[in-house]
VONU-630985 format. One record per residue (C-alpha): x, y, z; residue in one letter; residue number from 1. Coordinates in Angstrom, 1 decimal, always signed. Example, Ala and Ser with C-alpha at 12.3 -4.5 7.8 and 13.67 -1.06 7.14 Angstrom:
2
+--------+--------+--------+------+-----+
!      u !      v !      w ! rest !  nr !
+--------+--------+--------+------+-----+
!  +12.3 !   -4.5 !   +7.8 !    A !   1 !
!  +13.7 !   -1.1 !   +7.1 !    S !   2 !
+--------+--------+--------+------+-----+
***
This chain:
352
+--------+--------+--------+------+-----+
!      u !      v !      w ! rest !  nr !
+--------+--------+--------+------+-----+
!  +37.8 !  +39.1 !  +68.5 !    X !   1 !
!  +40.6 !  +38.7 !  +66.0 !    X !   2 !
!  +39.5 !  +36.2 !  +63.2 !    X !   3 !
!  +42.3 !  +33.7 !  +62.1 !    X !   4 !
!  +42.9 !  +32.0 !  +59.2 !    X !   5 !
!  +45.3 !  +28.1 !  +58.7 !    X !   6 !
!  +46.8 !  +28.0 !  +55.1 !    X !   7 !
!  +47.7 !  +24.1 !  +54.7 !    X !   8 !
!  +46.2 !  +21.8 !  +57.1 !    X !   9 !
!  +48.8 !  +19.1 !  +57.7 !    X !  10 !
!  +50.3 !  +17.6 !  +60.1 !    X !  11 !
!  +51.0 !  +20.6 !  +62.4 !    X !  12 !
!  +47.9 !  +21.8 !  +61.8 !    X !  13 !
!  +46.4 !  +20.0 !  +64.5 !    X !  14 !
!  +48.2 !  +22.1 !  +67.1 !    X !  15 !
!  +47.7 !  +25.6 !  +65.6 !    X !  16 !
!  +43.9 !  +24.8 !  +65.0 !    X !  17 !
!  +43.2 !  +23.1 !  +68.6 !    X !  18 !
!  +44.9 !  +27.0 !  +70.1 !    X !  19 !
!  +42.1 !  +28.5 !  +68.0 !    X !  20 !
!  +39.5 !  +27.0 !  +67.2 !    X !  21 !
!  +39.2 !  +25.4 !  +70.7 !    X !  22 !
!  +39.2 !  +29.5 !  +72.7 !    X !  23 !
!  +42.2 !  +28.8 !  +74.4 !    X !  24 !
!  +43.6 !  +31.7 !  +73.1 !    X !  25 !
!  +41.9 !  +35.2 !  +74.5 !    X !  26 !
!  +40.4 !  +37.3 !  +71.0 !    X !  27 !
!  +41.4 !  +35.0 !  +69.0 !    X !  28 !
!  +39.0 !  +32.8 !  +67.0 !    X !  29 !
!  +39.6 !  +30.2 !  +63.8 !    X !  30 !
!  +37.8 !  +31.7 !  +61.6 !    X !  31 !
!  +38.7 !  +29.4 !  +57.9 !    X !  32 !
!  +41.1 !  +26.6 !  +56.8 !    X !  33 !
!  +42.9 !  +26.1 !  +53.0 !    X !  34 !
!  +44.6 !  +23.6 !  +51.8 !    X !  35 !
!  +45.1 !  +22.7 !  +48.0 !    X !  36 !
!  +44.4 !  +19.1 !  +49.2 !    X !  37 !
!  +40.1 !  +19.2 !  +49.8 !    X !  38 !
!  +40.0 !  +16.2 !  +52.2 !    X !  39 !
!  +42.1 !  +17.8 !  +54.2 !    X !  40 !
!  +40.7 !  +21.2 !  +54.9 !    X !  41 !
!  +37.2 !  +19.7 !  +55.0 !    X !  42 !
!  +38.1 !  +17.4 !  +58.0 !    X !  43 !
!  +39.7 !  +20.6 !  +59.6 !    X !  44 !
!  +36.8 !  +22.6 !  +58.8 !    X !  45 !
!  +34.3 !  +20.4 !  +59.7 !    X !  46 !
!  +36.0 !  +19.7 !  +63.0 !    X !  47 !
!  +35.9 !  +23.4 !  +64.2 !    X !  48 !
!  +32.7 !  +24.1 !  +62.0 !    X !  49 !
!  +34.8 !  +26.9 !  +59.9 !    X !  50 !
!  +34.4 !  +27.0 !  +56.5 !    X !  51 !
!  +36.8 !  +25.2 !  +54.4 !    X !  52 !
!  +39.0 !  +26.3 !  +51.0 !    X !  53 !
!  +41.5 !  +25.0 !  +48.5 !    X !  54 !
!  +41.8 !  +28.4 !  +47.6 !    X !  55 !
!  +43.3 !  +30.9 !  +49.3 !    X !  56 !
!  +42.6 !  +34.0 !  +47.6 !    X !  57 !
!  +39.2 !  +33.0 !  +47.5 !    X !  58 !
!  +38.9 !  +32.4 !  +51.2 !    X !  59 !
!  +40.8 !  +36.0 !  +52.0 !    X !  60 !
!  +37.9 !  +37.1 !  +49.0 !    X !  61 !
!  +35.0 !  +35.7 !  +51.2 !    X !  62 !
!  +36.0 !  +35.6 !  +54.7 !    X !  63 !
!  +36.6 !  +38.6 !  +57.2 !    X !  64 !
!  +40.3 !  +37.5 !  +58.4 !    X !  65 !
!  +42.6 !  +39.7 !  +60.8 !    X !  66 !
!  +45.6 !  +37.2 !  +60.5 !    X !  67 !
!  +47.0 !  +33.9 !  +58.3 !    X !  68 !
!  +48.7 !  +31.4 !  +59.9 !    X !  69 !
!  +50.5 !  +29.5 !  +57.0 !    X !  70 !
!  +51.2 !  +25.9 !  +58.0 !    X !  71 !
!  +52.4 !  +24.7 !  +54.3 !    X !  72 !
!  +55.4 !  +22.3 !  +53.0 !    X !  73 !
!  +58.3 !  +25.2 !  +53.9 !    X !  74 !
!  +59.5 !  +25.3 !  +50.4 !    X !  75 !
!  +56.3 !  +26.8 !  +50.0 !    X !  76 !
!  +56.4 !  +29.5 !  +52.7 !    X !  77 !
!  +57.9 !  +32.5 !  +51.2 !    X !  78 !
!  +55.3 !  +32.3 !  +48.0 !    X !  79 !
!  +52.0 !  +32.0 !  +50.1 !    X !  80 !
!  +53.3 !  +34.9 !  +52.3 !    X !  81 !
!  +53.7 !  +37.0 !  +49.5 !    X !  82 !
!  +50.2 !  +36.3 !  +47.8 !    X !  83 !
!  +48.7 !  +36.9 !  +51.1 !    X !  84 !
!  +50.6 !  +40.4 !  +52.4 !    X !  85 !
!  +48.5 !  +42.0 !  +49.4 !    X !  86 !
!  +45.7 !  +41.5 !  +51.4 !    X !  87 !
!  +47.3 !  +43.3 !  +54.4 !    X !  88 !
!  +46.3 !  +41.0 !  +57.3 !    X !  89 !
!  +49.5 !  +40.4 !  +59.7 !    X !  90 !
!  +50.9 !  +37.4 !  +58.9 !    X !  91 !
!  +52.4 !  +34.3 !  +61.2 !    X !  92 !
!  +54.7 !  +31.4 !  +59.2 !    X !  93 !
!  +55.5 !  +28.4 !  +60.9 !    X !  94 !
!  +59.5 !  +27.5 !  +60.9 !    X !  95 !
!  +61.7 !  +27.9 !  +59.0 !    X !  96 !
!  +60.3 !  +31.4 !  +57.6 !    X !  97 !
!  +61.5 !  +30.2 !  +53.9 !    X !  98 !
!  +64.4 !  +27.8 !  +52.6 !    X !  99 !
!  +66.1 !  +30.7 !  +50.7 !    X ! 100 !
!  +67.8 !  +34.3 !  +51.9 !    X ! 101 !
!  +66.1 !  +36.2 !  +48.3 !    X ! 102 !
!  +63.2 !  +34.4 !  +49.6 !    X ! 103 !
!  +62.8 !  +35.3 !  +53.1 !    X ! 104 !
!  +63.8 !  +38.8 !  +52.1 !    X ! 105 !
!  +61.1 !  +39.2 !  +48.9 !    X ! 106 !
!  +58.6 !  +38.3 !  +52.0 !    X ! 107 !
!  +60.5 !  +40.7 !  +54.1 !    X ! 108 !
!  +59.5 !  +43.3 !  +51.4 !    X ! 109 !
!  +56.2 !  +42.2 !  +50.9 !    X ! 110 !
!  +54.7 !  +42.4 !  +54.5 !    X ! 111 !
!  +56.7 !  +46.2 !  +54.5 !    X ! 112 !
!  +55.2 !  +47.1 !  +51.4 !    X ! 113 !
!  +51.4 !  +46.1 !  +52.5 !    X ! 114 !
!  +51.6 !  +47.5 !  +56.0 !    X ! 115 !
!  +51.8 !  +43.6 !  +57.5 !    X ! 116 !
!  +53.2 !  +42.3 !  +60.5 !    X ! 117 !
!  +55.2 !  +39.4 !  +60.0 !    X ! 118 !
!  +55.4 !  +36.6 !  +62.7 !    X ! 119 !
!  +57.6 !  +34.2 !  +62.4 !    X ! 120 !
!  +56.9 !  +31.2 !  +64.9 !    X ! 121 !
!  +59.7 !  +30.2 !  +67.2 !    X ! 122 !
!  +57.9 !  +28.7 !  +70.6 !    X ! 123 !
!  +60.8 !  +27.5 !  +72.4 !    X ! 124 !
!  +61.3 !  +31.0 !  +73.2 !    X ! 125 !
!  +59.2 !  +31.3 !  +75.3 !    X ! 126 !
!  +59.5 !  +28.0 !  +77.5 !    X ! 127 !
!  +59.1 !  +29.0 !  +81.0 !    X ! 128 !
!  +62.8 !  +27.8 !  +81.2 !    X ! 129 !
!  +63.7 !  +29.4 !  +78.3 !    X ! 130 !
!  +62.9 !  +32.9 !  +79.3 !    X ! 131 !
!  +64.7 !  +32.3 !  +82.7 !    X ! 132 !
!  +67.7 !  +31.8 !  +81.0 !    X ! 133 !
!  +67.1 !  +34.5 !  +79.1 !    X ! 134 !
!  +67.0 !  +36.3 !  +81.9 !    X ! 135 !
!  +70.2 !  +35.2 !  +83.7 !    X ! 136 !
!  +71.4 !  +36.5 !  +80.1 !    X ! 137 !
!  +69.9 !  +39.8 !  +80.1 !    X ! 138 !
!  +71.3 !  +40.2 !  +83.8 !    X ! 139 !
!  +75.1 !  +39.3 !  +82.7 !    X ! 140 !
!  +74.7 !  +36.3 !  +85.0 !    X ! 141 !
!  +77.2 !  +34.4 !  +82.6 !    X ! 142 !
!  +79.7 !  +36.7 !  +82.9 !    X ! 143 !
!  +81.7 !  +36.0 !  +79.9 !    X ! 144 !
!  +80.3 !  +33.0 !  +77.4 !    X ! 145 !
!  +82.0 !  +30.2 !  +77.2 !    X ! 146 !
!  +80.6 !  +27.6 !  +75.0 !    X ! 147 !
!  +76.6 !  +27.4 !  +73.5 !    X ! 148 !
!  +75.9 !  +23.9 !  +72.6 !    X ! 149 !
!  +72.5 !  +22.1 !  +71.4 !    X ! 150 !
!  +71.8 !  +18.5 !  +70.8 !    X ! 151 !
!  +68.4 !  +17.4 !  +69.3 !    X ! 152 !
!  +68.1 !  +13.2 !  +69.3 !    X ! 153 !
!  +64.5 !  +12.6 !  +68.4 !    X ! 154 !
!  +63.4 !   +9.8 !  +65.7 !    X ! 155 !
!  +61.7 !  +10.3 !  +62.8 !    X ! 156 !
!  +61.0 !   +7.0 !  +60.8 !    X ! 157 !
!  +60.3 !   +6.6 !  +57.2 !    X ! 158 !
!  +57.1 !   +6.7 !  +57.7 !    X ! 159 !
!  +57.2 !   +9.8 !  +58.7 !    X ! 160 !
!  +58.8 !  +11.1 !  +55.4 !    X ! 161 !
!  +56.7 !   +9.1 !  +53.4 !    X ! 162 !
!  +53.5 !  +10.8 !  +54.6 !    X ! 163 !
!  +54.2 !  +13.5 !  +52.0 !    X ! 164 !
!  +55.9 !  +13.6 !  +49.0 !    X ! 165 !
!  +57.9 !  +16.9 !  +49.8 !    X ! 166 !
!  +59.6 !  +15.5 !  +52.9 !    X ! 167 !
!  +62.9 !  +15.2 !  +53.5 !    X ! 168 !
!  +63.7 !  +16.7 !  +49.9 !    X ! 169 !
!  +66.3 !  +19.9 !  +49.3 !    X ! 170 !
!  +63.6 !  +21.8 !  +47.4 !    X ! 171 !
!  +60.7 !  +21.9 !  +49.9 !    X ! 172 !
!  +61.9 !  +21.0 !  +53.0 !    X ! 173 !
!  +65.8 !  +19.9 !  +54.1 !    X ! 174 !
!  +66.8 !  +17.6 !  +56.4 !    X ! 175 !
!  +67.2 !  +17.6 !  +60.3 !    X ! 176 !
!  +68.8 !  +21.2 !  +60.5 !    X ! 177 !
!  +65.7 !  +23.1 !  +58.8 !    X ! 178 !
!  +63.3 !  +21.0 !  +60.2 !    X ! 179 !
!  +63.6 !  +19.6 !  +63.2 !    X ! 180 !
!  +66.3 !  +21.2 !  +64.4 !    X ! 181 !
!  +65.9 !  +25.0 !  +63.6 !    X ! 182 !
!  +64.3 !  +26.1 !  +66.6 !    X ! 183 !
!  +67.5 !  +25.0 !  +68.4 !    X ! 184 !
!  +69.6 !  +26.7 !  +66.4 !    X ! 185 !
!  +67.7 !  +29.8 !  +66.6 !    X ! 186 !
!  +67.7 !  +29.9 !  +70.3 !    X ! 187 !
!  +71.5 !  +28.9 !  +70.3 !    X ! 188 !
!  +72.4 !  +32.1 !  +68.3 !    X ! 189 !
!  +69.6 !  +33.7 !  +70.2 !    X ! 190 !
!  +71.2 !  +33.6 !  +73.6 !    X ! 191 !
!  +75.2 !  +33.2 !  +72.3 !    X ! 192 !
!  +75.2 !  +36.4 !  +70.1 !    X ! 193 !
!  +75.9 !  +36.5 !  +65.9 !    X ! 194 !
!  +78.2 !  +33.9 !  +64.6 !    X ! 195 !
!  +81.0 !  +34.3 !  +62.9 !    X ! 196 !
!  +81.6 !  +31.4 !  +61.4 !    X ! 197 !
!  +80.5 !  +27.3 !  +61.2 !    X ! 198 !
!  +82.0 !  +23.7 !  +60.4 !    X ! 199 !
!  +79.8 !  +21.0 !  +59.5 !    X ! 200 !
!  +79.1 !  +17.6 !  +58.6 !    X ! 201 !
!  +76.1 !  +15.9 !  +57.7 !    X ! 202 !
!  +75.3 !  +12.6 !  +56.3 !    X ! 203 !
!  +72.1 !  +10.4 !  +55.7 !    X ! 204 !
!  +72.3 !   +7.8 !  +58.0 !    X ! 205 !
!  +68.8 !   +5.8 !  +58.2 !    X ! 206 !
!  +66.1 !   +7.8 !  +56.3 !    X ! 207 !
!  +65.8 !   +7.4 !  +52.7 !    X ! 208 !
!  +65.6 !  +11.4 !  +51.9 !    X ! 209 !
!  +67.6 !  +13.6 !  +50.2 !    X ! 210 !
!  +69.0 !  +15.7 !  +52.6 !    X ! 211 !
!  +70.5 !  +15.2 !  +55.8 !    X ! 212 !
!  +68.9 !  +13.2 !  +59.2 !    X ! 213 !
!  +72.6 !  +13.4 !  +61.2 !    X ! 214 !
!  +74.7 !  +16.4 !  +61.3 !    X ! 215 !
!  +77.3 !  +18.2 !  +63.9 !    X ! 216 !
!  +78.8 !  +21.7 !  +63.7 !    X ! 217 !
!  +81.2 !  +23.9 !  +65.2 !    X ! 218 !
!  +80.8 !  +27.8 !  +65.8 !    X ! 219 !
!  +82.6 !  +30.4 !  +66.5 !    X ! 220 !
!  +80.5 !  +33.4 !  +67.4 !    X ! 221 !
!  +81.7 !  +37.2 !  +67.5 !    X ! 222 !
!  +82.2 !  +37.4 !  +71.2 !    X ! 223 !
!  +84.9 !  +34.8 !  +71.0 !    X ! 224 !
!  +82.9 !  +32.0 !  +72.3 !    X ! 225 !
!  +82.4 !  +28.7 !  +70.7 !    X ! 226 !
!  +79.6 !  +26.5 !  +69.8 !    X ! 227 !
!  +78.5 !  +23.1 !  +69.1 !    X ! 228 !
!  +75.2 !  +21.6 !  +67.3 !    X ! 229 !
!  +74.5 !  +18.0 !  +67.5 !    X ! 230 !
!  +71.2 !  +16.8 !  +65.4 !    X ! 231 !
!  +69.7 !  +13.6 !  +64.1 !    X ! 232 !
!  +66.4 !  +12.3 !  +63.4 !    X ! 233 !
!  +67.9 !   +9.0 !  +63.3 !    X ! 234 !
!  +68.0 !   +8.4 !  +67.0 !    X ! 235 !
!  +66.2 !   +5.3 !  +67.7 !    X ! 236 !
!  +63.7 !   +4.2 !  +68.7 !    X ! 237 !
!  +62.1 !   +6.7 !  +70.1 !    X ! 238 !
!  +62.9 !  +10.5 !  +70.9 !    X ! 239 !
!  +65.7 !  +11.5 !  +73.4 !    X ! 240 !
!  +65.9 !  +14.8 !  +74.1 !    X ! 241 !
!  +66.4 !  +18.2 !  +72.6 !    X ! 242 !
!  +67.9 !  +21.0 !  +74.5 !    X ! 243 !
!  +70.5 !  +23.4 !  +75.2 !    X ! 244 !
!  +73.5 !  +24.7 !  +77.1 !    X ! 245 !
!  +75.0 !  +27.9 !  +78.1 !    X ! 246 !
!  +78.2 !  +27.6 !  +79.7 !    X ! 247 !
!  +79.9 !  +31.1 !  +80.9 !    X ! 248 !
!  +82.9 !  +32.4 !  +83.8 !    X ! 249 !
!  +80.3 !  +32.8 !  +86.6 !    X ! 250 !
!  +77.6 !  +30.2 !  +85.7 !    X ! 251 !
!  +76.1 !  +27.2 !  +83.6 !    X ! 252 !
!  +72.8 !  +26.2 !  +83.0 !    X ! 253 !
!  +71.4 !  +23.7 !  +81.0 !    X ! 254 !
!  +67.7 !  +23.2 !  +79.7 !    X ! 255 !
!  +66.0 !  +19.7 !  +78.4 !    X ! 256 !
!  +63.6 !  +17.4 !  +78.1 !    X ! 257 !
!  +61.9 !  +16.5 !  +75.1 !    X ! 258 !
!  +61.6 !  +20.4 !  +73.9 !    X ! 259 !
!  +63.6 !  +22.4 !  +75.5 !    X ! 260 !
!  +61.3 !  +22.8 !  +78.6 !    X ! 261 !
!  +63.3 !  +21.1 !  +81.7 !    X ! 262 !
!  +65.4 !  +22.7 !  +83.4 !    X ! 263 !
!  +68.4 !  +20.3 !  +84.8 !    X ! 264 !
!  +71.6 !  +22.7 !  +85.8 !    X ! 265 !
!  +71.2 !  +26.5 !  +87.1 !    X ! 266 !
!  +75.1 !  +26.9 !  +89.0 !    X ! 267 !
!  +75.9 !  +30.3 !  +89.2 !    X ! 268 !
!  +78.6 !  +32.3 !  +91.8 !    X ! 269 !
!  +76.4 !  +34.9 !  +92.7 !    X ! 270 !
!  +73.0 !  +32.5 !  +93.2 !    X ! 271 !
!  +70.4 !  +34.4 !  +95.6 !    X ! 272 !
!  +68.4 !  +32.5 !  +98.1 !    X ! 273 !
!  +64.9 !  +33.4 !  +95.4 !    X ! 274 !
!  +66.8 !  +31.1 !  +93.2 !    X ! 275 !
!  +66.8 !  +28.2 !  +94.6 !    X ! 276 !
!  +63.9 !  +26.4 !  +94.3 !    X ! 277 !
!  +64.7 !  +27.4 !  +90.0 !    X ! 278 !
!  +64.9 !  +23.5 !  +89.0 !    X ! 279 !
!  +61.7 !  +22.6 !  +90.9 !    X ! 280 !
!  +60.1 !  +25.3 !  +89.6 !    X ! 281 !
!  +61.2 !  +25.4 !  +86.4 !    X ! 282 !
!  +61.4 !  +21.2 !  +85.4 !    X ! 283 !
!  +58.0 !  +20.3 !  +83.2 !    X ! 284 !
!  +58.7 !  +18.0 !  +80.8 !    X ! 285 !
!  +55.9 !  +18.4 !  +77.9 !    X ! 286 !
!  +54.0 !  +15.5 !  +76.7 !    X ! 287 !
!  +55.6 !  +15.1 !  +72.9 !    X ! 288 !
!  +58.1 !  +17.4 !  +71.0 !    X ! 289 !
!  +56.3 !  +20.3 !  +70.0 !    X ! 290 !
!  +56.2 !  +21.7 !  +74.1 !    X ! 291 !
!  +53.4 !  +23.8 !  +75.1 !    X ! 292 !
!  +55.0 !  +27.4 !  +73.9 !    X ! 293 !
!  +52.8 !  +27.6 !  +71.2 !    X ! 294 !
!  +50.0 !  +28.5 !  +73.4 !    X ! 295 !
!  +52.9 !  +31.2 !  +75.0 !    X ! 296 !
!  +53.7 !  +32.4 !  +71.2 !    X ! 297 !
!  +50.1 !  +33.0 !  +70.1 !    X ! 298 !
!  +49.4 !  +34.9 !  +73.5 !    X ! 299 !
!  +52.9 !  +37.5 !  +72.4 !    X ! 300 !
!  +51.4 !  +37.6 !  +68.8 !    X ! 301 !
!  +47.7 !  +38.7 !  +70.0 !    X ! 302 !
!  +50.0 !  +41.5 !  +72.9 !    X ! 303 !
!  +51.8 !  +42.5 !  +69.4 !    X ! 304 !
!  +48.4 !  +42.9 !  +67.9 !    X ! 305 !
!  +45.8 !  +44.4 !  +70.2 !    X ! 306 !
!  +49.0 !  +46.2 !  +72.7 !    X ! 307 !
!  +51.3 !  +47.1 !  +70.5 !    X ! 308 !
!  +54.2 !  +45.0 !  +71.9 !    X ! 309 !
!  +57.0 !  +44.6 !  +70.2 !    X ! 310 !
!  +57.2 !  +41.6 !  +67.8 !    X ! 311 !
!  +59.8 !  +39.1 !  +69.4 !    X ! 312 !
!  +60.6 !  +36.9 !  +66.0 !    X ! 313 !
!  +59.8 !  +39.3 !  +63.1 !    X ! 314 !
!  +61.3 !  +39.0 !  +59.2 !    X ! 315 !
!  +64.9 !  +40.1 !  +60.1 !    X ! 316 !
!  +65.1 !  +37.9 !  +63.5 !    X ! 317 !
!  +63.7 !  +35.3 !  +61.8 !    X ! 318 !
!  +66.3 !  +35.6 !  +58.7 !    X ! 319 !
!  +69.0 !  +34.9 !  +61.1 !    X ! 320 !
!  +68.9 !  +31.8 !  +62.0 !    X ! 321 !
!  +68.0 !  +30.9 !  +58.5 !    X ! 322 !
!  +71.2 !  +32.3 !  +57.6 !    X ! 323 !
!  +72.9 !  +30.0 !  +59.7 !    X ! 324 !
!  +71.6 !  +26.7 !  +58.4 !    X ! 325 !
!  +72.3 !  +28.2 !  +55.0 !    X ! 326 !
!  +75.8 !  +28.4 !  +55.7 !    X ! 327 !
!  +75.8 !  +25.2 !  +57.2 !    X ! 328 !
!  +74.4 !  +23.2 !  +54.1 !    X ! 329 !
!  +77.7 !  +25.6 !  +52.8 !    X ! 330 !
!  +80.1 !  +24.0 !  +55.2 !    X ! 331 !
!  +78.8 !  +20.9 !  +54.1 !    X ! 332 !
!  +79.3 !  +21.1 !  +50.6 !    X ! 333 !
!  +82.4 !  +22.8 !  +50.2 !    X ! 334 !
!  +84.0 !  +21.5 !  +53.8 !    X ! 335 !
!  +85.5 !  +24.0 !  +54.9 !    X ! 336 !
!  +84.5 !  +26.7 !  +57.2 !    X ! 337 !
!  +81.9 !  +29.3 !  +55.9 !    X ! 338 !
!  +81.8 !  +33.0 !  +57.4 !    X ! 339 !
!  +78.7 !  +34.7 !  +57.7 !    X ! 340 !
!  +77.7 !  +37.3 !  +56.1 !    X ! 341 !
!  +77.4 !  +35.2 !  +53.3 !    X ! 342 !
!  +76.0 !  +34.6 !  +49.5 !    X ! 343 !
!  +75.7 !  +30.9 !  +49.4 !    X ! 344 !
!  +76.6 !  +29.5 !  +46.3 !    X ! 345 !
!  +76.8 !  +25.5 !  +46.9 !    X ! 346 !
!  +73.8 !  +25.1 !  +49.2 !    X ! 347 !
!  +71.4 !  +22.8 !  +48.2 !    X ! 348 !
!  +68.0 !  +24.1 !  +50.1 !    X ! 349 !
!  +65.8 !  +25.1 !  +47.8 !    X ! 350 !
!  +67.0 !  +24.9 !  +45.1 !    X ! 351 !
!  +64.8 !  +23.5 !  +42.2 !    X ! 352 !
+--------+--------+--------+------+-----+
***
């Protein structure tokens, strides 16, 4: 049984610790909680009878742990990573991996140095519609790739920044992009190829945060094909949809729902007869925005652990798409378009 331990117990917490705690994920147990805030990790402790810490060191000091899950304000990521990869127990970080490039590449060098697997979470991934598409992809379905394009419409009221401090602010957290938005943009760059270059605007249209809640961009990736990124958390007043389209010469399909999990278009010239039943099959709308690939995630991190399988979303793959929303804050700033490989030098995420 592989003993895991949550580092910060807020509000996605209560996903990671239900997986966990609650055996729904084989050989793999909750096994302690920290969080700097004691009310906190006592509720989550007491609730899966774990014991509870507002320190970590301590906790890695007095508990038998195979693997921390930090859960904590992202500004924060790339320092807890670091102070825990001395103890050299593999590693999982929620999204985005950190809010800087030095950042995610000092915990890059950490996890190396200490013999550390680094998991970086990105669930859509592996949506059952997700890895179809991905597997149209593999199979050069498309044929040549047109246009990506991913449009994330949910609402996130002031409320919702106002439960913490942090939120919402350039040095612990950016706006829709980093947040919300980032698994989108991973899986858009994940299925069109490296980009070459973006265009953005942003703006703050309802929230009262510092960073953005509305943005659009352009791309232009390497292969020639082109891009297009549509976020807000402004969308009212409820959430709309978040999801994602790959247009190519010899097919389109596009995924939806609330998270990326419904598949609505799968056209392509060459279609076989096993195919097409695909939107039946394939069309389950989750429940709320988070999607049920976080089950599907933990289940690739304990293969990478106990089998040996090859990590899906380590350090580097999960650098990239930070890269990108750096050079989107870029675009933004200076407006005009930013090529990657890139030092930034106007973006604002976290810097403090």
């Amino acid at each position: 049984m592989r003993k895991f331990a949550i580092v910060g117990c807020g509000r996605i917490s209560k996903r990671h610790s239900e997986l966990l705690g609650l055996g729904q994920i084989e050989n793999a147990a909750l096994a302690a909680v920290c969080d700097i805030d004691e009310s906190k990790a006592k509720a989550l402790g007491e609730k899966f009878d774990v014991p509870y810490y507002t320190d970590m060191d301590l906790m890695m000091q007095h508990e038998d742990i195979d693997v921390c899950t930090v859960l904590t304000p992202s500004g924060m990521h790339a320092e807890h990573t670091i102070r825990l990869a001395k103890y050299g127990k593999d590693i999982v970080v929620e999204k985005p991996m950190a809010l800087t490039l030095d950042d995610a590449d000092a915990m890059i060098r950490a996890c190396d140095q200490h013999n550390c697997r680094l998991f970086v979470i990105k669930q859509n991934r592996f949506n059952v519609p997700v890895v179809k598409m991905r597997e149209a992809l593999d199979a050069d379905k498309f044929g040549q790739l047109v246009l990506g394009t991913v449009r994330v419409r949910w609402a996130r009221h002031q409320a919702y920044y106002d439960q913490d401090s942090w939120r919402g602010t350039w040095a612990m957290d950016g706006g829709v992009l980093t947040n919300q938005a980032s698994h989108h943009l991973d899986l858009l760059q994940w299925c069109m190829g490296e980009v070459e270059s973006v265009f953005a605007k942003s703006t703050t249209a309802l929230a009262n945060i510092e960073a953005e809640d509305t943005a659009v961009v352009t791309l232009k990736f390497k292969n020639g094909a082109l891009g297009l990124i549509e976020a807000t958390s402004a969308t009212r007043p409820v959430d709309l949809e978040g999801s994602i389209s790959v247009l190519g010469s010899k097919g389109s399909v596009v995924i939806g729902g609330f998270a990326v999990n419904e598949m609505t278009t799968w056209k392509f010239e060459d279609e076989l007869d096993s195919e097409a039943d695909v939107l039946n099959e394939f069309s389950v709308n989750p429940p709320n925005v988070y999607g049920f690939g976080h089950q599907a995630y933990y289940e690739h991190v304990m293969d990478c652990i106990e089998n040996g399988g090859q990590n899906l979303v380590d350090g580097l793959e999960g650098r990239k798409s930070l890269e990108l929303i750096n050079a989107i804050y870029e675009s933004v700033e200076t407006g005009k378009e930013v090529f990657l490989r890139f030092t930034p030098q106007k973006c604002k995420l976290g810097q403090r």
